[in-house]
Structure formats: structure tokens, C-alpha cells
C-alpha positions in Angstrom: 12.6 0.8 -30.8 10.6 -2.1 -29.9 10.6 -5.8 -28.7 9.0 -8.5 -26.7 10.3 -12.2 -26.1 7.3 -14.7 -27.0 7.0 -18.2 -25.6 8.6 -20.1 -28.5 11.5 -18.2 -27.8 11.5 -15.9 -30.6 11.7 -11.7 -29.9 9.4 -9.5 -31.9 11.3 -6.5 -32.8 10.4 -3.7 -34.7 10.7 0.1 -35.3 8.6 3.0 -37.3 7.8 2.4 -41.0 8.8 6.1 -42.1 12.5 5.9 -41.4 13.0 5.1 -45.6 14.3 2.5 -46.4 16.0 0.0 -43.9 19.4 -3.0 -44.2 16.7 -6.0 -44.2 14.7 -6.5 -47.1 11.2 -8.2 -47.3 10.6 -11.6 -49.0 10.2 -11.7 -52.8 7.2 -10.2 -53.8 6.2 -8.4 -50.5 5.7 -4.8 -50.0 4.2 -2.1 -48.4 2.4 0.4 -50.7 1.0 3.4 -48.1 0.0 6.7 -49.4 0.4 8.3 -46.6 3.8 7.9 -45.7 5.7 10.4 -45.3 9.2 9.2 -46.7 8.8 6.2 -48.9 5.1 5.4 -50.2 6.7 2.2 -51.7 8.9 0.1 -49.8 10.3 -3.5 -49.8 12.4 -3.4 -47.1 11.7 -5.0 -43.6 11.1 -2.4 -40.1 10.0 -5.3 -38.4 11.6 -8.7 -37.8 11.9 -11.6 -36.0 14.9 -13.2 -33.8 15.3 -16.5 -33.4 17.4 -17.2 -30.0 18.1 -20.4 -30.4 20.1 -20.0 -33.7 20.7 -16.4 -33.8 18.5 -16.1 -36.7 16.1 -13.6 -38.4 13.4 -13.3 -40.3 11.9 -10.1 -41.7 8.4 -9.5 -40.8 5.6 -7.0 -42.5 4.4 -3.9 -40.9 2.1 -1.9 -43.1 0.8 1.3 -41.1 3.7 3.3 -39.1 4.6 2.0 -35.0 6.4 5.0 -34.4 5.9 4.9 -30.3 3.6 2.5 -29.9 3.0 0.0 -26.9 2.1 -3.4 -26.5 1.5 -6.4 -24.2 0.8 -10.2 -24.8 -2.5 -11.9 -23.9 -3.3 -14.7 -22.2 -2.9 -17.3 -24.9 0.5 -15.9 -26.0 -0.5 -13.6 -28.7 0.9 -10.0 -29.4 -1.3 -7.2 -29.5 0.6 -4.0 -30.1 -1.2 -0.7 -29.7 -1.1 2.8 -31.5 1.7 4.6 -33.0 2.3 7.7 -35.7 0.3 8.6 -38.5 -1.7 6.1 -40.6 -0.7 3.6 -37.4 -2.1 5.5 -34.7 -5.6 3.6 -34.0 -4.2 0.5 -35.8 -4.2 -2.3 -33.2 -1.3 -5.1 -34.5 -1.7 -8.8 -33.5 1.4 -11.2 -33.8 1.0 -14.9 -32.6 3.9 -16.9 -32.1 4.9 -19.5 -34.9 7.4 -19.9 -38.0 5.5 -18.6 -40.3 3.3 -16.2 -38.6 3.2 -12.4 -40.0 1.6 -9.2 -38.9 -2.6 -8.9 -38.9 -3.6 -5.5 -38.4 -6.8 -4.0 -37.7 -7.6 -0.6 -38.8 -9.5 1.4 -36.2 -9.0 -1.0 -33.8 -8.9 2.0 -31.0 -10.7 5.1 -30.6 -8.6 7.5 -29.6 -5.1 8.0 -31.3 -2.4 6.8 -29.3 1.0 8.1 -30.0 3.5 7.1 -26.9 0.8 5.1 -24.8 1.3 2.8 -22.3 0.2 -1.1 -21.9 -0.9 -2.8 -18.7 -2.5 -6.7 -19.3 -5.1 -7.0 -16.6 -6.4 -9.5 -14.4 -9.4 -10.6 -15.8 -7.1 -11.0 -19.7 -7.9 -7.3 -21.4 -5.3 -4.5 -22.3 -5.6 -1.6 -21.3 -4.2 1.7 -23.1 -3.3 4.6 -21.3 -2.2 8.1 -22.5 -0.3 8.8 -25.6 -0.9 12.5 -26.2 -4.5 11.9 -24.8 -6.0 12.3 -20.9 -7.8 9.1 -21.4 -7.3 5.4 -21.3 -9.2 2.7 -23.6 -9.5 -1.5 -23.7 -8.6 -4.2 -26.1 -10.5 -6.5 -26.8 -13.8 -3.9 -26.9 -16.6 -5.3 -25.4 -20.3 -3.8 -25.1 -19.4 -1.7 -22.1 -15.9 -1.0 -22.7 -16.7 0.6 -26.5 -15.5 3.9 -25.3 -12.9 6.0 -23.8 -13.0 7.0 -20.3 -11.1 10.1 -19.1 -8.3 10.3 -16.7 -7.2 13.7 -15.0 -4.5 12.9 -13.5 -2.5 12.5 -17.0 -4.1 16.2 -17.9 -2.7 17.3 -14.8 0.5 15.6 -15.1 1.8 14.3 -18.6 0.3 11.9 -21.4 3.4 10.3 -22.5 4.8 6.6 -22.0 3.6 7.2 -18.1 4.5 4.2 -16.1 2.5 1.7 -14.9 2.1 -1.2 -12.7 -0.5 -3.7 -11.9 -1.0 -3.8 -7.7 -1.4 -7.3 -5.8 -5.0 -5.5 -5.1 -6.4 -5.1 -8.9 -5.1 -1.5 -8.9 -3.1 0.3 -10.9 -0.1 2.4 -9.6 0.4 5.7 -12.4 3.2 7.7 -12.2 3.9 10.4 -14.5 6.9 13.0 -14.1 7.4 13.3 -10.6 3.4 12.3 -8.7 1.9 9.4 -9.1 -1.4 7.8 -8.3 -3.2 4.5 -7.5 -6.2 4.0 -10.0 -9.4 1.9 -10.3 -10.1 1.6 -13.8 -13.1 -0.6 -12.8 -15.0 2.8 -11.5 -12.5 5.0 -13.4 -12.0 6.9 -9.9 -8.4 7.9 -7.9 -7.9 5.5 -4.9 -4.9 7.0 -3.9 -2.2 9.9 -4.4 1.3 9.4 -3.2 3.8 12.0 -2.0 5.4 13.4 -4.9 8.7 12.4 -5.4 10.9 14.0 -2.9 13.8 15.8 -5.1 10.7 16.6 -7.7 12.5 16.0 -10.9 10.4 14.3 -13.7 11.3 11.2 -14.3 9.0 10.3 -17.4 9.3 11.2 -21.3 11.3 13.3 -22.2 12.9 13.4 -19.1 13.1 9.7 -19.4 14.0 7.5 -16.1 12.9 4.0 -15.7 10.8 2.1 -13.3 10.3 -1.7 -12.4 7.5 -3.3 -9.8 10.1 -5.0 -7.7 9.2 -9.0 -6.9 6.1 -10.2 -5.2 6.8 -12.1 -2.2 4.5 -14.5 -0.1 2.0 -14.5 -2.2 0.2 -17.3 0.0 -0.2 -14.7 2.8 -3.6 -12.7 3.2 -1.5 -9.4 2.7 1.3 -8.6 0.4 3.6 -5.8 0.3 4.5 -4.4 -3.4 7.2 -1.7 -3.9 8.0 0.1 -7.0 11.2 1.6 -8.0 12.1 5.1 -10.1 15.7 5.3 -11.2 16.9 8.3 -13.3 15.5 11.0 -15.5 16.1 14.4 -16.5 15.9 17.8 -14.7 13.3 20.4 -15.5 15.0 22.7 -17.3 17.1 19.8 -19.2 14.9 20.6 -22.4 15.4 24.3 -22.6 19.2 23.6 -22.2 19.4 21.2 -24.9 17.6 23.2 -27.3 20.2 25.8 -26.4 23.0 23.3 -26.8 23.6 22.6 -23.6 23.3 19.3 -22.3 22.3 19.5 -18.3 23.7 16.3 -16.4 21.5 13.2 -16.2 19.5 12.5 -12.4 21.8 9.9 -10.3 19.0 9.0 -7.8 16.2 6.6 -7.3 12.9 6.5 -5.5 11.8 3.7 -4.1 7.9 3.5 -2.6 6.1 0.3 -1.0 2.2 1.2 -2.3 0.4 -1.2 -0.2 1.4 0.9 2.9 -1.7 3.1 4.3 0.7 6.0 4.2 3.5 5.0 1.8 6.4 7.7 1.8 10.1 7.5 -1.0 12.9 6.3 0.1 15.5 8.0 -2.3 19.1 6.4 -3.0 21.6 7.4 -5.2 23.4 5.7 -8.2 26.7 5.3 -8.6 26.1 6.5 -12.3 24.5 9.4 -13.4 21.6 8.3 -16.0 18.9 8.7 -18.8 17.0 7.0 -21.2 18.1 3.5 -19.0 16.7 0.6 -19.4 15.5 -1.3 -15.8 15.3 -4.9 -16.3 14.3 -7.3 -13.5 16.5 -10.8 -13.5 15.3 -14.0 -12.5 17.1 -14.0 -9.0 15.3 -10.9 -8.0 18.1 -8.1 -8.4 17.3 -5.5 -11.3 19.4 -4.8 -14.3 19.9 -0.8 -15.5 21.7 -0.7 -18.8 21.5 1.7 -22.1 21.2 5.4 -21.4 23.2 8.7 -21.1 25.0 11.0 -19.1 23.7 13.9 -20.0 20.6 15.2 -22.1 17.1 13.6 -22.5 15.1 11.9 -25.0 14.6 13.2 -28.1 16.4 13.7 -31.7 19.8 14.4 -30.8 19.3 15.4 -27.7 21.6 12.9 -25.5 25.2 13.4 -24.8 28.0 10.8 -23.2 26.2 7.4 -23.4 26.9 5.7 -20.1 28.5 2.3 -21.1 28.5 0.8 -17.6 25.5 -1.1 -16.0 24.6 -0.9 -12.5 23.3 -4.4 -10.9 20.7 -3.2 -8.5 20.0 -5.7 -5.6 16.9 -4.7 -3.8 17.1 -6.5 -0.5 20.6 -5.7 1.0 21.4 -3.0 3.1 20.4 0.9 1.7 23.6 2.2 1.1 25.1 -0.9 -0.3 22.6 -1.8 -3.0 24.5 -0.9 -6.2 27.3 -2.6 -8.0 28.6 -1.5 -11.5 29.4 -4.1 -13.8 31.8 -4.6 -17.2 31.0 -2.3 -19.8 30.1 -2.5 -23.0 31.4 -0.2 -26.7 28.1 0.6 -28.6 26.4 3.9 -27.2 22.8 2.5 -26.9 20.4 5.8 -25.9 17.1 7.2 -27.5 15.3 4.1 -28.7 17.1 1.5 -27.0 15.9 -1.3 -25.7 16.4 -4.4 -22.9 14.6 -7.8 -21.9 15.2 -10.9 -20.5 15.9 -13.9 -22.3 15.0 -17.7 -21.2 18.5 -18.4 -20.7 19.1 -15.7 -18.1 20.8 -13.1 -20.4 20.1 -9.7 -21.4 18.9 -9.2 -25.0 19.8 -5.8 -25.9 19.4 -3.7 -29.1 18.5 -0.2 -30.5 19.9 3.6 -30.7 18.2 5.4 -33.3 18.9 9.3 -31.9 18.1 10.6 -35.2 14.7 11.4 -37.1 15.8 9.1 -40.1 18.4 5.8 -40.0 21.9 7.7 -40.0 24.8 5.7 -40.3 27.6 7.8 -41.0 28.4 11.4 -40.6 26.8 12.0 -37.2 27.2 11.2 -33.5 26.0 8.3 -32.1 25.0 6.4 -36.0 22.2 4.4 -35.9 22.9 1.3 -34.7 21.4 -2.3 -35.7 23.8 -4.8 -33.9 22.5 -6.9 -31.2 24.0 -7.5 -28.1 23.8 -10.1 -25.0 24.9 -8.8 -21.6 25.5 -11.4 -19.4 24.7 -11.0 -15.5 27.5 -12.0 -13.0 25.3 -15.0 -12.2 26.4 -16.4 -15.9 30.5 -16.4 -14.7 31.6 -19.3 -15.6 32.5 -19.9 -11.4 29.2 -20.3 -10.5 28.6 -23.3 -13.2 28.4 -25.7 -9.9 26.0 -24.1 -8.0 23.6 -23.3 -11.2 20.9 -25.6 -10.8 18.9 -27.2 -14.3 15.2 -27.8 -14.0 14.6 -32.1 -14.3 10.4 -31.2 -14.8 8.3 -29.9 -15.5 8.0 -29.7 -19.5 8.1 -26.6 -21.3 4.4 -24.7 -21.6 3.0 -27.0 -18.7 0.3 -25.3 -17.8 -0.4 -24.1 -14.3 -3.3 -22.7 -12.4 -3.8 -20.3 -9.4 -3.2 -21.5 -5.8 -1.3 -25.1 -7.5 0.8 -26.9 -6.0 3.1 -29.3 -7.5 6.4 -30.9 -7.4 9.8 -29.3 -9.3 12.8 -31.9 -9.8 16.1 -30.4 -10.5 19.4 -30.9 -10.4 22.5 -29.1 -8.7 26.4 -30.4 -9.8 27.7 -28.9 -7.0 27.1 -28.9 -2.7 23.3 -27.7 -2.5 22.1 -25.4 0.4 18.4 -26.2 1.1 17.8 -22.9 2.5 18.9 -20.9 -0.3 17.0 -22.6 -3.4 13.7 -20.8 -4.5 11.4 -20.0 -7.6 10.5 -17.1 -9.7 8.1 -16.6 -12.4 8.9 -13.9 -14.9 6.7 -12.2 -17.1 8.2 -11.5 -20.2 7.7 -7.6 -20.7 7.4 -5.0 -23.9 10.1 -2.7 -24.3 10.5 0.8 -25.4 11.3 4.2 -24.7 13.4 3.1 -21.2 10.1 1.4 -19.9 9.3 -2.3 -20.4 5.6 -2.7 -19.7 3.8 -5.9 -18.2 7.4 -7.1 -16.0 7.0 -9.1 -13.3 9.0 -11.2 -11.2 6.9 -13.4 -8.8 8.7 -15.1 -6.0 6.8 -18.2 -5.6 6.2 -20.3 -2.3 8.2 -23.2 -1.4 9.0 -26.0 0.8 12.9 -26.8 1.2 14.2 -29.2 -1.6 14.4 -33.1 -1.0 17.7 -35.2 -2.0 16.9 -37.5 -4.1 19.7 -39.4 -6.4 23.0 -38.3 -8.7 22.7 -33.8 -7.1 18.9 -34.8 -8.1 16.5 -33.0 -5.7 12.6 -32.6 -5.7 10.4 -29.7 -4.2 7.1 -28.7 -3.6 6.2 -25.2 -5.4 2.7 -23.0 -4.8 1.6 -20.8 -7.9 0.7 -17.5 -7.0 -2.8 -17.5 -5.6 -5.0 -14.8 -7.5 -4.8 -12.9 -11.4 -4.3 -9.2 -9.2 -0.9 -10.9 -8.2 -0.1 -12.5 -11.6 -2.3 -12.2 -14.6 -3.5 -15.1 -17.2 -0.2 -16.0 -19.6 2.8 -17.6 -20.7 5.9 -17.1 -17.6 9.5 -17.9 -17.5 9.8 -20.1 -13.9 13.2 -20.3 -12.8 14.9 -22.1 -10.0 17.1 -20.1 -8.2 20.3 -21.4 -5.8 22.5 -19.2 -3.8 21.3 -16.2 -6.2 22.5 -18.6 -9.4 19.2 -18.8 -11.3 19.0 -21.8 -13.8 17.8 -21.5 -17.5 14.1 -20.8 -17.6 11.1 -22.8 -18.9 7.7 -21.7 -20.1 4.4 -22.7 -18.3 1.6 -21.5 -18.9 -0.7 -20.0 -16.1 -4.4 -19.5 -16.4 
């Protein structure tokens, strides 16, 4: 239901505690004793673990108070801090930090307000903030003297509460979008800044009537202005609820919005897929193109409300020709809908896991069983053709650290004829995913000067960090250097 790549390459996953019990059992000696769960008061069995990436390992982790639609978002210095959830976990605030032996801390009451589908946004200056889940009003972590409270927010009164999506803009702002309007916000004097158009077609796009939605890149970030567009893809119809309560299952949205919010008067620009589709997953890739996988045909999100998971996913590439943008790629077997997930892994492939469509684990006997396999999905970029032309980063060292405005020199290596004017370099924030959203993505598009030939396809270039936290906050990034659209495997720095 739940996962977030850290920067020792190791993915945090987890689900809700009140499911009974689940395949993976805790270490000898370990177990959660909570009177107020619902299902199983005593339990030694795992609903949180850790992958290991490098040697497709796990290890079961300890969650004590339920997660059940939580959020989360990683701080500055690497560390997990995972917000809200169901029950005896809804003000719980979770910290993970990455390391071998590392387990769960959690601190009870460490928010307000209950938050129960809430939304994650790491800011500039370091801090979380939480939005919604079930409540108009948005709260901090860490709490200082001034931020000891929660502050209200009408549009989500006016609009809807749950797992609304949001995006940090390159001016400090945050873009809010929930079912079909959306706002830009400053949470520094709580007021609106701006309200966009509302989606042309007016369908909702967030949950239940689940869609997805990425900030696409930054670019020139070294210029006094830069433009930032956001991207909507998918949902649910109004009356898709109503039907499937009646058991009928209305067809799944097959368009996308696409809005550039820096504009003074920003209007949609709405394209359609060539797959109808909700409860997908949007995952930006390394070369800039975005990634929609998981999700189904027909339905919405809820228990066993989904029909016809949609196998196929649709490579999105944002700076061709409107009209031309979509391309569907190989498919996969495993029905992966309500409480699916996707994220990007160091390597460049797609970590992808979840379908839980039921309100307990169901394994036989129903449609779409619970499912607890793993998958990678490989982009086209990973075809074994393009080996040649995939470049391999010389230097820097992993988790070199990096500050704003930098500039310093990259060495890597190309096997194959190098075209100067088609190499760049992204930074990636690794994001937290759930419920078709994966909160804190970023892909930054850094600046550049072309590459110079050094010895044995070895090449040298000079490479400008984003200038400011509004464009990129404080934290661990995957950089990337990118060739003819072939990105080469990540490495960590570390920005701050």
C-alpha cells in the first residue's frame, strides 16, 4: 500500500496492521500486542518490511499502531517520517532512518488532528507538511513554537479532504488540486494565491475517483523565471460510485489535463490516452518522459470496486508533439489496482508492487487475490540496443554532497559514438507512494555545458545545481546523466 526508496538503496514498504495476520513473520521474540485492533490484538507477523535492491532481499520490519492510508515524505538528512493513518495510528507520526538494522520509532500524538488519507509535501526550508485526510486543515512536522497548531484550509471543505494532490511551485507555493479545481496556496500566510480554471471535462480526478498527477521537470533553473507544468491523467466519473454500488462498473476517464501554473492566466490543455484508466500509477523517469502503470478499466477505488485491470503502460513523453505523446508499451500478468503502488529505482527501473482490493488479505476465492509479488518493469531505455549509447557516471562518489547554485565537473563514460548536444542531467527525488499518487516527485533538469572528450569514450562536463530550495528542497537525489534519451544508472548526492 506503501513504499519509498531511501538512499542506501533499500525501499520501505508497508501496509495496515489490521489486515490479520500476514506471509512474513517478525523476528523471534517480536510482537505487536495492541488492544485496540480490530482483527488481531496479538500478532507476530510482519505488515511492514524492508527490500533490499541490491540482493533482492527482505527483512521484516515492526509497525505497532495501524498505517492504513497514511502519507509520508523523507527529510533532509534521509530519514522517513510517515504521517497518520487508521485507528490507534491516526496521530502517530513514524520515523524510519536508513541503515541495516534500523526499525520503526513511533511517536504517539505526534499530530493534532487525525489524519486518515493525508497528503505529504517536504518544503523548502526542511518541514512536512500534512494536508487533509478527512479534515479541512493542514498541520507541520517537526512542530515548532508557531507551527503548534492546525491552520484551516477551505478549499478542501469546499472540494474533498482525501489524498488531494500536491506539488511544491518553483515560487514556494503550493499547487492543490482536489477532484476537478485546484488552487495555488501560501501556507506561509495560510491565504489562496490563486484559483485555476476547473478542469475542462469536470470529472474528479482524486479519491475515490482516483487519477494520478506528476509536476513535470523543471527546466533552466539558472534563469530568473521558470515555467512549471503539472499533469492530471485519469479518474473516475461522477456517478462511477453510485454505479458500482449498484454493480455496475462505469468505464474508467481516458484523458489528461495538462496546466503550466506559473502562467498569469494558466488555462488545461486536455489530451487523451490511448487507455482508458484508474487507480494508475504516474511515475516520472530519469530522461524526463513519465511512466503510467497499475490501474483499471473500469470502477474506482475502493473494496471491490475495480473491474478489468489495464495490464498495459502508457510511456508518456511530455515534449513532443500534442497528439503524438503517448506510446503503450509490453504488458504485464498480475492485475495490480486498489493499493498498488510504483517508484523509481537507482538503476532506472520501475519497482512495482501491491493489489490489496479487499478489506482483509484474500488469497483465494475472490477476484483479483491479494497479491504480494514484486515486479520490475523495465522502460524501453533498458533494451538491450541501446547498451552503446547508455552512458555510466566516472564521478562523482555516491552521497557527494552538493549545494545550491554549484557548479562542478561530471566525468562519464559513453561505449558507443557520443552526441554532445544530446547529453544532459536530471536530479530525481525519490517520491512516497500510495493510493495512485507518489508525493515529493521531482525530476530537475539541471544546467549544463556540452561534454569534453577526454580518453578511452571518457568525457567531462560542467553541471549547475539547481539554484534555490522553492526549485528543489534540502535531501538525498538520484542525478542521472542522460544521452540521446538513454539515462545511465543513478547515484545519490546529497543536496543541502
Amino acid at each position: 500500500m506503501h513504499m519509498q526508496l531511501l538512499y542506501n538503496d533499500r525501499v520501505i514498504i508497508f501496509d495496515r496492521t489490521d489486515f490479520g495476520r500476514s506471509n512474513l513473520s517478525l523476528p523471534a521474540g517480536k510482537c505487536r500486542n495492541d488492544t485496540n485492533d480490530y482483527v488481531l490484538q496479538h500478532d507476530c507477523t510482519a505488515h511492514s518490511a524492508e527490500y533490499d535492491v541490491s540482493n533482492n532481499s527482505i527483512r521484516a520490519l515492526t509497525i505497532l499502531t495501524d498505517t492504513w492510508c497514511s502519507s509520508g515524505a523523507v527529510t533532509p538528512d534521509g530519514t522517513l517520517i510517515q504521517t497518520g493513518g487508521f485507528n490507534d495510528g491516526a496521530r502517530v507520526v513514524r520515523t524510519f532512518q536508513p541503515c541495516s538494522t534500523c526499525d520503526w520509532k513511533e511517536i504517539t500524538n505526534g499530530l493534532i488532528q487525525r489524519r486518515w488519507y493525508p497528503t505529504n509535501q517536504i518544503l523548502p526550508d526542511g518541514r512536512v507538511i500534512v494536508i487533509g485526510g478527512q479534515e479541512n486543515n493542514y498541520e507541520f512536522y517537526p512542530k515548532s513554537t508557531s507551527t503548534d497548531t492546525v491552520f484551516n484550509l477551505t478549499f478542501l471543505e469546499q472540494s474533498s479532504n482525501l489524498y488531494p494532490f500536491v506539488h511544491l511551485n518553483v515560487d514556494g507555493n503550493l499547487f492543490i488540486f482536489a477532484y476537478n479545481e485546484a488552487i495555488l496556496f501560501n501556507y506561509t500566510s495560510n491565504s489562496v494565491v490563486k484559483t485555476f480554471p476547473t478542469i475542462p471535462d469536470y470529472q474528479p480526478r482524486t479519491y475515490p475517483f482516483t487519477g494520478s498527477s506528476v509536476l513535470l521537470p523543471l527546466r533552466n533553473l539558472q534563469q530568473s523565471s521558470v515555467e512549471a507544468e503539472v499533469l492530471i491523467c485519469g479518474g473516475a466519473p461522477w456517478d462511477s460510485y453510485e454505479q458500482a454500488t449498484s454493480g455496475n462498473f462505469t468505464g474508467a476517464l481516458n484523458t489528461c489535463g495538462r496546466i503550466r501554473i506559473t502562467d498569469p492566466n494558466p488555462t488545461w490543455t486536455m489530451e487523451t490516452m490511448p487507455l482508458a484508466r484508474v487507480m494508475g500509477d504516474m511515475t516520472l523517469l530519469p530522461n524526463g518522459q513519465v511512466l503510467i502503470i497499475n490501474g483499471a478499466a473500469r470502477g474506482l477505488a475502493g473494496w471491490e470496486m475495480g473491474r478489468d485491470p489495464v495490464f498495459y503502460p502508457v510511456l508518456y513523453q511530455p515534449d513532443i508533439q500534442n497528439g503524438s505523446r503517448f506510446q503503450v508499451l509490453n504488458p504485464t500478468t498480475i492485475p495490480r489496482m486498489y493499493h498498488s503502488t510504483a517508484i523509481l529505482l537507482r538503476d532506472g527501473r520501475v519497482l512495482v508492487a501491491g493489489s490489496n482490493p479487499h478489506q482483509y488479505y484474500n488469497f483465494t476465492g475472490v477476484l483479483y487475490p491479494t497479491e504480494l509479488r514484486l515486479e520490475a518493469f523495465s522502460p524501453p531505455y533498458l533494451n538491450s540496443k541501446f547498451l552503446k549509447l547508455r552512458p555510466t557516471i566516472n564521478t562523482p562518489v555516491s552521497y557527494t554532497k552538493l549545494s545550491y547554485g554549484q557548479r562542478f565537473v561530471l566525468r562519464f563514460s559513453v561505449s558507443g559514438p557520443m552526441m554532445k548536444n544530446s547529453v544532459g542531467v536530471t536530479m530525481v527525488a525519490p517520491s512516497f507512494s500510495t493510493h495512485s499518487f507518489s508525493m515529493n516527485q521531482r525530476v530537475l533538469v539541471l544546467g549544463v555545458r556540452n561534454g569534453i572528450a577526454m580518453k578511452n569514450s571518457l568525457y567531462a562536463m560542467a553541471v549547475t545545481t539547481p539554484k534555490s530550495a522553492f526549485q528543489a528542497p534540502p535531501g538525498y537525489y538520484l542525478l542521472f546523466v542522460v544521452h540521446q534519451n538513454i539515462p545511465s544508472e543513478g547515484i545519490w548526492v546529497h543536496l543541502q
